[in-house]
N, C-alpha and C positions, 0 to 999 in steps of 0.2 A: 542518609539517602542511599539506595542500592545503586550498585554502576550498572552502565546502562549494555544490552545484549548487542553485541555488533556482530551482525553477519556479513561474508561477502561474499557474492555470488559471482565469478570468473563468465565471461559470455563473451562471442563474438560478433552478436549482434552490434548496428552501431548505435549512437544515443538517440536519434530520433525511433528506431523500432523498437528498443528497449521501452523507452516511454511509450509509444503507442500499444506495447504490449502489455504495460500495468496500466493503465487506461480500461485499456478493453476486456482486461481479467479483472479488474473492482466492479465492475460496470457486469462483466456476466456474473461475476456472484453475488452482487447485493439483488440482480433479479433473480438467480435462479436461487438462491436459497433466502431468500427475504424474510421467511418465517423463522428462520436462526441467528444470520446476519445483516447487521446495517451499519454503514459505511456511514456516521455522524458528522464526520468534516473530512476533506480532501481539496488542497492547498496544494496547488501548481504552482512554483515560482523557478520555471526554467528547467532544468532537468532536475530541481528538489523536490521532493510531495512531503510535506506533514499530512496526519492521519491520525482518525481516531475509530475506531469498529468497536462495535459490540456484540458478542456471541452468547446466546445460553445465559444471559444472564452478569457478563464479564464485558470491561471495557480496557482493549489496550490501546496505547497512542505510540506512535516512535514517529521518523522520519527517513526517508528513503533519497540516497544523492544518486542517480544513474552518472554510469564514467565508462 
């Protein structure tokens, strides 16, 4: 099995605008480019998201903790 890609993004927003900011960014791009992307599962559980999209033909999943 490959290891898994860990990114981390520094911000000083705080966690509720953080969240409400990936909220409102999956939500404008599965509208605005829906003919490319779609957002197949999106799982809130507190400030954690699982996720699953598919682009073009490709499906990635990971999981995102806001902190």
């Amino acid at each position: 099995m490959s290891k898994p890609l860990i990114v981390s993004i520094p911000h000083r927003l705080g966690k509720d605008e953080a969240v409400r900011r990936l909220k409102s960014g999956l939500a404008s791009a599965q509208s605005s480019y829906s003919h490319l992307f779609a957002v197949q599962e999106e799982i809130w559980t507190g400030d954690h998201l699982q996720f699953r999209v598919s682009a073009l033909g490709q499906v990635a999943s990971g999981t995102i903790d806001v902190l």
